[in-house]
N, C-alpha and C positions, 0 to 999 in steps of 0.2 A: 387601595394598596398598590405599592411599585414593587416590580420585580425582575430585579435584574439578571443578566442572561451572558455569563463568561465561558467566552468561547477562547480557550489558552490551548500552547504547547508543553507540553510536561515531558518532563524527561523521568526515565526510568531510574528509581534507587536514587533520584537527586531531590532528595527530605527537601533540603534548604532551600533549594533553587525553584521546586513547585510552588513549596508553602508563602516565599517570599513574593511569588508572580500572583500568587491566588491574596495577598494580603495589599497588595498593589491596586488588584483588582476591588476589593472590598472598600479602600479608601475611593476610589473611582466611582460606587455606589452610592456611598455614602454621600458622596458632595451633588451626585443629583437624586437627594433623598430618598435612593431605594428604601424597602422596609424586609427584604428579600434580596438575596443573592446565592444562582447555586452555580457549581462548577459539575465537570462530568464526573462519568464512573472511573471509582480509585486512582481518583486526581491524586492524592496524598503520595502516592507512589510510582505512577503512570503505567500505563497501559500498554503491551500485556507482563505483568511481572515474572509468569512462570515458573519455574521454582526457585525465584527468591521467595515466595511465599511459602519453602518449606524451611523457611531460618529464621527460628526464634528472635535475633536480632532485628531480622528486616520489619517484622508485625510491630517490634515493640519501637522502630521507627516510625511506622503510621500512627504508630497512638501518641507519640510525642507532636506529631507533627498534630492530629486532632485539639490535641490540646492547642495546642499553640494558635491552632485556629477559632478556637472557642473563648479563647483571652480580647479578641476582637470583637465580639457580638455585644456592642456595647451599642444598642441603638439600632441595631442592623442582625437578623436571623441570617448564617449561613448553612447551605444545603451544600455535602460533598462527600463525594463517593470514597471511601475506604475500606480497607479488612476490619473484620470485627471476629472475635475468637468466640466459637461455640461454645458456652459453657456447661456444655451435655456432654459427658463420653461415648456416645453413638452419635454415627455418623462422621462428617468432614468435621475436620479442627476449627474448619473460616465460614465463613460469610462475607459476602460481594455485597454490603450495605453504604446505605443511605441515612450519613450523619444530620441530623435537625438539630444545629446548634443553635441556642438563644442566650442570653444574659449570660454568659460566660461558661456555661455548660453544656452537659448531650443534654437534650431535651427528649428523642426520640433516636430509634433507628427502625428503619425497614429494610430485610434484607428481600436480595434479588433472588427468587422464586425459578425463573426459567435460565437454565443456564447451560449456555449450546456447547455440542460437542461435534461439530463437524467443521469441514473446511478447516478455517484460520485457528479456530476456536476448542479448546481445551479446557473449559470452567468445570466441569463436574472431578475433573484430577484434582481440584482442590478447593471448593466450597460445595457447605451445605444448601440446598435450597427451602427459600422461604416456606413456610406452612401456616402463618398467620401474616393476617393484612387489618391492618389498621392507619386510619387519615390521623393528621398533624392536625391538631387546632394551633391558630396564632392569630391574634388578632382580629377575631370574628370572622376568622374563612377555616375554611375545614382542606386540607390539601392531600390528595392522593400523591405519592412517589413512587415509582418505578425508577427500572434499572435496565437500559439497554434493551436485551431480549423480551423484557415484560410486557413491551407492548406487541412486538413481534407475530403471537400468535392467538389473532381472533376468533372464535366459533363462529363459525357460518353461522350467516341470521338472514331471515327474510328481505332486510336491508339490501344483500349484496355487498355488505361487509366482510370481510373473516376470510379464510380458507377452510378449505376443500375437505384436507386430508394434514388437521392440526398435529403439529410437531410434539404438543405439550399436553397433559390431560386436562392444565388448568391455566384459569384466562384470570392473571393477576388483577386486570380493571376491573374485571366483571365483579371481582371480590369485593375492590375498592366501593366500588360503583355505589354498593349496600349501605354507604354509610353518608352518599350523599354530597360528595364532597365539591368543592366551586370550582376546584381549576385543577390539573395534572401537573406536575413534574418530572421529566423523563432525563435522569443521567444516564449518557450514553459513552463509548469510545465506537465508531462504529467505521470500521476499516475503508479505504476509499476503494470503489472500485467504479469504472466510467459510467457504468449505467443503473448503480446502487442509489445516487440520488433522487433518482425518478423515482427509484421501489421504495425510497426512504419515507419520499411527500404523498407517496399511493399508502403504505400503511398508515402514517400521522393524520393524513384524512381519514381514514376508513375508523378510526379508532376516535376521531373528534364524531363522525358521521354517528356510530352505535350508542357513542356513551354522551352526545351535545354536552362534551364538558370542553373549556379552553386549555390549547395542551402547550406547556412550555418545554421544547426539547433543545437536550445542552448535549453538544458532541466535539470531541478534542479535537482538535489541528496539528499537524507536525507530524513527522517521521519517524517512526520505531524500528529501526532497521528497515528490513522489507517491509512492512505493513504502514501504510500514509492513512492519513487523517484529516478529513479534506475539511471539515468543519461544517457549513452549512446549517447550523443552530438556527432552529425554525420557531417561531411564533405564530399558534392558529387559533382563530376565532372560531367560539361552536358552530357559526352556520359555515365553517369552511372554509372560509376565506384565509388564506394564506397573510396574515398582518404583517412580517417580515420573515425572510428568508438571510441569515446573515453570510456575510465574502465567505467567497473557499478560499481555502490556505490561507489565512488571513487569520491573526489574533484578534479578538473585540468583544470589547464590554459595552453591555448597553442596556438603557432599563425602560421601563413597558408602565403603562399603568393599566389595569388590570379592567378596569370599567372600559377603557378605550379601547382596549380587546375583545372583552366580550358584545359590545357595538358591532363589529365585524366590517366598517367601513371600508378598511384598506385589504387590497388584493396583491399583493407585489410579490408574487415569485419569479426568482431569476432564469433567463434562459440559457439554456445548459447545451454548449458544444462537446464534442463528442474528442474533437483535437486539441481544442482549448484548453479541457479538463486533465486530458492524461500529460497534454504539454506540462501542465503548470506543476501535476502531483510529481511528475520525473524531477522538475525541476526541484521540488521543496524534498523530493526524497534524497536527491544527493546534498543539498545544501545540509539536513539534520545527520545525514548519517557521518559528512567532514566536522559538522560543528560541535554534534552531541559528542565526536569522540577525539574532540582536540587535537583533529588535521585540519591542514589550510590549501593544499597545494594537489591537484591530481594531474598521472601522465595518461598516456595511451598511445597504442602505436594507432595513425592517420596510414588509412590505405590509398586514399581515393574513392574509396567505395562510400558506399549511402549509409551502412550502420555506421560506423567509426564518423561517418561526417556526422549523421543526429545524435549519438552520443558526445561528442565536442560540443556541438553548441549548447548542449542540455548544460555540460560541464561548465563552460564561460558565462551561462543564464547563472547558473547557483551560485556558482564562487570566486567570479570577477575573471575577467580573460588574462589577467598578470598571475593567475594561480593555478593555471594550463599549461602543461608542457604535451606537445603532441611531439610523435616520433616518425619519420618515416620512415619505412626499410625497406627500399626495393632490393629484387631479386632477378636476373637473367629473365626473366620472366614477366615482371612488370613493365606496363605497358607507361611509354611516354606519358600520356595525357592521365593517369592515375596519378604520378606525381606529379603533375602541374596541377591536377581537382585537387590534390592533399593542399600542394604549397600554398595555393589559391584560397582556402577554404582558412586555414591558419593566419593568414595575412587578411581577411575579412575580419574574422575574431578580434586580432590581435594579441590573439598566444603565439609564446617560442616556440618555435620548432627546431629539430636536426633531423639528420638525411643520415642515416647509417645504412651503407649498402653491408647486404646480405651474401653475396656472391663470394666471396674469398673465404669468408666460414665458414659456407655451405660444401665450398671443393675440399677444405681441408679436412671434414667431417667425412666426404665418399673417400677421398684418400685414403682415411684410417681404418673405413670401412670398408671399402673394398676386397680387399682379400676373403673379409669373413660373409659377403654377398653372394661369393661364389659365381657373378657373372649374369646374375639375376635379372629380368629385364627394372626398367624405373615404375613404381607404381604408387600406392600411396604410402609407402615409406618413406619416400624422396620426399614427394607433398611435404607429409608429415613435419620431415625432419628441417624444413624451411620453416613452419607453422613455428616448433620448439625454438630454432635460435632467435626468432622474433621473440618469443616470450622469452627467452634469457636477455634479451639487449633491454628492454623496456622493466625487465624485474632489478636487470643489474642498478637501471638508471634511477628504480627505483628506492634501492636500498642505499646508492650513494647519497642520495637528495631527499629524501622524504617523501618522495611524492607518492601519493596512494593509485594503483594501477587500478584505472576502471576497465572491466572488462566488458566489449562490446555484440555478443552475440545476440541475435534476434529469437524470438521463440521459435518461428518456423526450424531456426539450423539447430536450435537448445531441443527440439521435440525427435528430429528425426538425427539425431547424433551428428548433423555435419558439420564439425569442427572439430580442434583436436586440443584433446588434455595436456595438460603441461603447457600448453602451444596457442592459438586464438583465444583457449577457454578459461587463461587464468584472469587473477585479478582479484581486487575485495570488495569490490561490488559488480553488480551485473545492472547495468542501469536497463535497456532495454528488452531484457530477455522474458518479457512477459506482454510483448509486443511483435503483431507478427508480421512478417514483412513484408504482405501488402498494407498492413499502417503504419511501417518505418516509412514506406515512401508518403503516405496521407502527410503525416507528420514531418518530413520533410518539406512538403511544399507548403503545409501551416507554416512553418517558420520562414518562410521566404515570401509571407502575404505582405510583408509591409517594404520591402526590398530586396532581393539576393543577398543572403548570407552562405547556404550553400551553392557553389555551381553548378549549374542546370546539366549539363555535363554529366554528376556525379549523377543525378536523378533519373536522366532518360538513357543510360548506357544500360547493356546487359547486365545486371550480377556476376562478376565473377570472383576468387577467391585468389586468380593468377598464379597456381602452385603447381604449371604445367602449359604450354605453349598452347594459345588460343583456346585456353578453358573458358568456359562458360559454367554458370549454377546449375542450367538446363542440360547439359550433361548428365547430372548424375540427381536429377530430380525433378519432380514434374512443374508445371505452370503454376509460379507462387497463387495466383487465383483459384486452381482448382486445390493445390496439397493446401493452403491454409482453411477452404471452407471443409474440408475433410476432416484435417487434423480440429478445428473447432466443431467439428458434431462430434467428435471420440473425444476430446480434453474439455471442453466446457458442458457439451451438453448428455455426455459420458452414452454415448449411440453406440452398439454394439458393429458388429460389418456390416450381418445383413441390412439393419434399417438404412444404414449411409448408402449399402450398394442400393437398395429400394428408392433411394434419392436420385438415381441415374446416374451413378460415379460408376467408372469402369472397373470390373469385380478383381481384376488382377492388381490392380491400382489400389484399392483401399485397402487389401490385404498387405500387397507391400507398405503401404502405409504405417497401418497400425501394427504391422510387424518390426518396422525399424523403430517406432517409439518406444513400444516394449522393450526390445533390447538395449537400448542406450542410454534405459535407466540408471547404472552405474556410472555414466560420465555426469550426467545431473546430479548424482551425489556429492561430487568432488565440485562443482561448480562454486561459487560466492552467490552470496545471498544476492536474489532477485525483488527489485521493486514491482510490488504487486498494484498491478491495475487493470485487472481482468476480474472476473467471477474464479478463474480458476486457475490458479497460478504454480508453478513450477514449483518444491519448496515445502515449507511444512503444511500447504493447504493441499498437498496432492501427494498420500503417502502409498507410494507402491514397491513390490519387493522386486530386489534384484534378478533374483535367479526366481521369478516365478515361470511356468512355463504358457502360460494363456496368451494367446493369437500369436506367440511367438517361434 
């Protein structure tokens, strides 16, 4: 038996534009005789729908679209993930299933059993979970299917299998397992985060290792807003052996024969950088979020500084450096060699830029103000009010031209509030704010391994924000190496004070810390959506109340 393994981008609510990529893919099989082809979870609609799936129309989209995919299995079974409507009045209306089309029909469906409600994830707001498991016979093989989370949570076994302290009471394979079946199917959409591939090939092992069955796992590629999709559609033989790991970001079809996998010859898993991976997912996430929403062109205002330079290049990687407009806007305050890094850095590119000073808008704004100051000394109002007419010159430029304003803060300034609303923090997308900034600089000198694109300059200068004579970051915040490993024991690995001060962090220090995240929850409300490539991301995988009052 062949069986083929599409690893596609889907776009959400785009019936036509999936079904036709996924029919693409099935003539692709077909000519190297797959007998099998499956695509990932609610391919039909793309991943995650939300509540489009509470509109009668959008369901009875998927099921048009099933059909339409079952008019193809002429010679060729397809496997693909869609909504399927409970036909029980208890319980959720849907099911997160797994279509088995054959000779022009459903043949089967299995729905998806375990269905997570944390972080990114939201599946129990609108499907039921499976409660019967039954294998696919086709052609003399007997075939278990899963769905994403199904494999997710193994019972600890004598193996060394499974986890600790399981999420779920029930182990979807273990069910399969009963009935014997030759090989696995897993449709996945399984979010990109840097170091989730590792955890991806440690579970897909640990689940080939318990159940010695061959596991064929199918996961999207592309960009859903903030959520990326790195792909990495894995092929493993029962003794382990990793047979193929498929490109990240990367579309591809490709078919297997099934005897040659369960042999377990071949060992080829790919090695996974850690700057490589988030470079490429920044890149593909601004390239799907201009393309899926039929923009061509972004601005941003170039400071000089190191975020504004790695988010430009990220910008010229996705969408060609003729569809970059950077801005500069010095201010009385900016330093010489910041606009020589910006202009420098632009002419590397080869994005336009303009030079819009700041200073004459900035007096006529105290002007006006003055009176109602009262005489007041300069503080972070002044700041501020520099931060704002930046963000009106670059929104203005925006709305004459089209161009979509990326906005460039770093997680470190997006955690501890430093930046200002309306002002650094606008924009419609946040490309690196789920990055913190000691790996904007990582990430900066990743993209200068193969030449200087940004200038060294921009990379080895102090941080500054320049909204005040001889400012520095370190002013008014600690050593990026100590605030970022702080702030990642509270935001990724959710450590209370005492365990971080138990760490050796200065006790007055961590309080302030996780006292300024707490409170500037509300400026992360109004922010644009962040590209997620962390464990634990700013956004809907991290929901906290404004006015709570804890360590605040």
């Amino acid at each position: 038996m062949k069986i083929a393994v599409a690893q596609l981008n889907y776009h959400i609510g785009n019936f036509e534009g999936n079904v036709s990529k996924m029919l693409n893919a099935v003539e692709t099989a077909k000519a190297q005789g797959a007998d099998i082809i499956c695509f990932g979870e609610l391919a039909t609609c793309g991943y995650p729908p939300r509540d489009f799936l509470e509109f009668d129309d959008f369901i009875n989209r998927t099921k048009e679209a099933v059909d339409e995919l079952a008019k193809a299995t002429k010679d060729i079974a397809i496997v693909v993930g869609s909504p399927s409507t409970n036909p029980v009045p208890e319980g959720k209306d849907l099911y997160n299933s797994a279509y088995f089309l054959a000779d022009g029909k459903i043949q089967q469906l299995q729905h998806k059993a375990l269905l997570p409600t944390y972080d990114v994830f939201d599946e129990y707001r609108y499907f039921e979970p499976a409660k019967e498991f039954n294998v696919v016979e086709y052609k003399g093989k007997k075939i278990a299917l899963t769905i994403c989370e199904d494999i997710w949570d193994l019972p600890s076994g004598k193996d060394g299998a499974g986890v600790d302290n399981p999420l779920y009471t029930v182990c979807p394979l273990e069910k399969l397992s009963k009935h014997n079946p030759d090989f696995v199917l897993n449709l996945s959409a399984s979010p990109f985060s840097f170091k989730h591939a590792e955890e991806r090939l440690k579970v897909l092992k640990d689940n080939v290792k318990r159940f010695g069955l061959p596991m064929f796992y199918v996961n999207h590629v592309g960009a859903q807003t903030e959520l990326i999709f790195d792909g990495g559609s894995v092929v493993i033989s029962p003794n382990g052996n990793i047979h193929e790991e498929l490109p990240y970001f990367e579309e591809c079809t490709k078919v297997y024969d099934l005897d040659t996998v369960i042999a377990g010859k071949e060992n080829r898993e790919q090695t996974k950088n850690k700057m490589t991976l988030i470079h490429d997912a920044l890149v593909t996430g601004v390239r799907d979020y201009f393309g899926k929403l039929g923009f061509k062109k972004a601005i941003l205002g170039l400071s000089g500084g190191i975020d504004s330079a790695v988010t430009a290049v990220i910008a010229a990687r996705a969408l060609g450096a003729d569809n970059v407009r950077c801005v500069l806007m010095p201010s009385q305050f900016s330093s010489d060699h910041s606009v020589n890094d910006a202009r420098q850095l632009a002419q590397n590119l080869g994005c336009q830029y303009d030079i819009i000073p700041i200073q004459s808008v900035y007096d006529s704004y105290m002007k006006s103000l003055e009176p109602h100051f009262f005489g007041l000394d300069f503080n972070v109002t002044e700041e501020n009010l520099q931060a704002r007419i930046r963000g009106m010159f670059v929104m203005a430029m925006s709305n004459k031209f089209g161009n979509i304003l990326l906005n460039t803060s770093n997680k470190s300034e997006m955690a501890v509030g430093y930046g200002t609303l309306y002002g650094d923090m606008c924009g419609g997308l946040s490309v690196i704010g789920d990055v913190y900034k000691t790996e904007v600089f990582e990430l900066a000198k990743y993209m200068n391994k193969d030449g200087e694109v940004i200038p060294v300059n921009t990379i080895t200068k102090p941080p500054s924000a320049e909204l005040r004579p001889n400012q520095k970051d370190s002013d008014s915040l600690p050593d990026y190496d100590i605030l970022d490993e702080i702030l990642f024991q509270y935001i990724e690995k959710r450590q209370g004070p005492k365990e971080i001060i138990a760490m050796g962090f200065d006790e007055k220090l961590v309080r302030r810390v996780l006292r300024l995240v707490n409170i500037n929850e509300f400026k992360r409300h109004q922010t644009a959506p962040v590209l997620r490539v962390s464990s634990k991301c700013f956004g809907m995988g991290r929901r906290m109340p404004i006015v709570g009052k804890y360590l605040s």
